[in-house]
N, C-alpha and C positions, 0 to 999 in steps of 0.2 A: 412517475416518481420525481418528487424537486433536488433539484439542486442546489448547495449551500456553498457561497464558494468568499472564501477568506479576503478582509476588505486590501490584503497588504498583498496579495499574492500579485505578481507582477510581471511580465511577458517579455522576455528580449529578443530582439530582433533576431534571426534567423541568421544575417548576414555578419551579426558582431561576435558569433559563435565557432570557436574551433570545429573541424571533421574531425570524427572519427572519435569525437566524447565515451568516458568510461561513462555508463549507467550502470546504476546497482539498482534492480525493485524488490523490496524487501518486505515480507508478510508478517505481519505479527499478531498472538495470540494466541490463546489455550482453544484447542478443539475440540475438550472435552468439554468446555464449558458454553454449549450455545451457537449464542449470536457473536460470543468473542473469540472465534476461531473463523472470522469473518477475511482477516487479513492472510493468513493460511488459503483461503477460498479462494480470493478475489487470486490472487497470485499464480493460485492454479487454470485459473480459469485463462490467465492472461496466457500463459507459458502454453495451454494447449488450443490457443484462438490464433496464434501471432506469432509470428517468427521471427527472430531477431538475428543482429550482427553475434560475434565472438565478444565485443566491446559491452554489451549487456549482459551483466548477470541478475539473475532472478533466483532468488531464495526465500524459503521457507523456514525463520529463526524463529519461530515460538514464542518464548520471551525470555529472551538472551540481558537483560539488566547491561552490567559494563562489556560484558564479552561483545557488545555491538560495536564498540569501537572498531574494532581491526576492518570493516565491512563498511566502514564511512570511509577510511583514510585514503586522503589523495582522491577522492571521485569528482567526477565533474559533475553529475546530477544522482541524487539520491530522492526516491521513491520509497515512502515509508506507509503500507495499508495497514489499516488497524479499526479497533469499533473505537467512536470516541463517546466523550460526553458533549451535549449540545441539546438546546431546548427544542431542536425539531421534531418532527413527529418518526418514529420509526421506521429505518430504512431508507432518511434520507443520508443523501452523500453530502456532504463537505468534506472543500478542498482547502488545504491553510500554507502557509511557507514555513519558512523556520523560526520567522520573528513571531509568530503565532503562539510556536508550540514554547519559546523560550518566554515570552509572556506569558503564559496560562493561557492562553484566549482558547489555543488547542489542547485539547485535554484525552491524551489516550484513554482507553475506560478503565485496564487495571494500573497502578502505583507503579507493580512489575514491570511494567512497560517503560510507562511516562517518563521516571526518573531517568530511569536506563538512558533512553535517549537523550533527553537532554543534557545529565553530564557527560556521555562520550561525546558528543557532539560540543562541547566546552571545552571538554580535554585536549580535542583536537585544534581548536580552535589557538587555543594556546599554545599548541607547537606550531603553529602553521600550518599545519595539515588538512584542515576540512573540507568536507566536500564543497565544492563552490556553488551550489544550490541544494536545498530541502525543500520537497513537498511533501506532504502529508494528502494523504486520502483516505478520507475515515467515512464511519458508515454509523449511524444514530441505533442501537442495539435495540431488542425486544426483549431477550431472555437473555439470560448469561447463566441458565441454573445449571448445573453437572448432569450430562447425558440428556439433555430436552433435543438436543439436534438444530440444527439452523433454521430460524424462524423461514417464511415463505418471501417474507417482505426484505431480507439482508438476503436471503439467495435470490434473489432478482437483484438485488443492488449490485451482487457480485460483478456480473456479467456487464452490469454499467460501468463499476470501476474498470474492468478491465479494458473497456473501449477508450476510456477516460487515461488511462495508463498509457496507451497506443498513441492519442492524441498527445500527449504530455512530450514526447519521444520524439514525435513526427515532426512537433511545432519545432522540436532544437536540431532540426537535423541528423537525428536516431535511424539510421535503419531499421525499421518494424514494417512489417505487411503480414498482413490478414490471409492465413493459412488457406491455401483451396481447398484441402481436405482435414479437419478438427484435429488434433488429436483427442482421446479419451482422455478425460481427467480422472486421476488416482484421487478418489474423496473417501478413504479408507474409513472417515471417521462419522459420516452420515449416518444415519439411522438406514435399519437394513427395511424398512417398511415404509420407506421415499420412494417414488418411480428414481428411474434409472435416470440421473443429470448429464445432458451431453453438449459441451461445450458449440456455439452456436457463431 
């Protein structure tokens, strides 16, 4: 599977970084709808592959529009998975920062989403508050129809993002390590005629 990784996203040094940074990873998208219940997935995936500090929260918002705010404020890295739009071929991942998603360049797949973020993330801005880094990690959809279930090619993506989320974490001095034993992922929304998905 390729990777598609945003030309502005940009790496700082390990050493020029506070310990003990808040991270927030935050999934977005309808689960009834597809491949766009993708960010839902990947999140899951990540939270029962990877263990974290107290300083990382992981959530599951759906598509939270302005009520995304409260969940930006004050974070030192914000992690945002979602399906986006992009001319790649399905199931691949691109990764974008926040100047990305505030130009267009990065384009969540529903409006519900898109908007959402970028004026809380404006809002914030404007008090002083925002998080002091965005990433996005999106994932190039297949279906998005109501009740089709997640294509084959965005449930393997999952599982990339979520290694991709780990590394993201690792590089800024995140406590995350690679669980010895999985947890089972809760994927209540999958079609019940999928083999059993177990986090890897």
């Amino acid at each position: 599977m390729n990777t598609s990784t945003g030309e502005s996203y940009a790496r700082t040094p390990v050493a020029t970084r506070r310990l003990r940074q808040r991270a927030c990873i935050i999934g977005l998208g309808n689960v009834l709808l597809g491949d766009d219940g993708f960010g839902p997935l990947a999140v899951e995936m990540f939270r029962c592959g990877y263990a974290c500090g107290s300083n990382v929260e992981i959530l599951d918002l759906g598509t939270p529009g302005l009520d995304l705010a409260p969940y930006l404020y004050g974070t030192d890295l914000v992690v945002i998975v979602d399906a986006v739009h992009a001319e790649n071929k399905p199931g691949t991942l691109c990764i974008y920062c926040e100047a990305d998603l505030l130009s267009r360049r990065a384009q969540l797949h529903l409006t519900a989403h898109d908007p959402g973020v970028r004026e809380s993330l404006a809002q914030l801005r404007l008090a002083g508050r925002g998080p002091s880094e965005v990433i996005i990690i999106g994932v190039v959809p297949e279906s998005c129809d109501l009740g089709k279930g997640v294509t084959p090619s965005v449930l393997n993506a999952s599982l990339v993002a979520a290694d991709n989320i780990a590394r993201l974490l690792v590089e800024r001095a995140i406590d995350c390590r690679r669980r010895d034993v999985p947890v089972q992922p809760n994927l209540w929304w999958l079609s019940r005629d999928r083999p059993e998905f177990v986090a890897s």
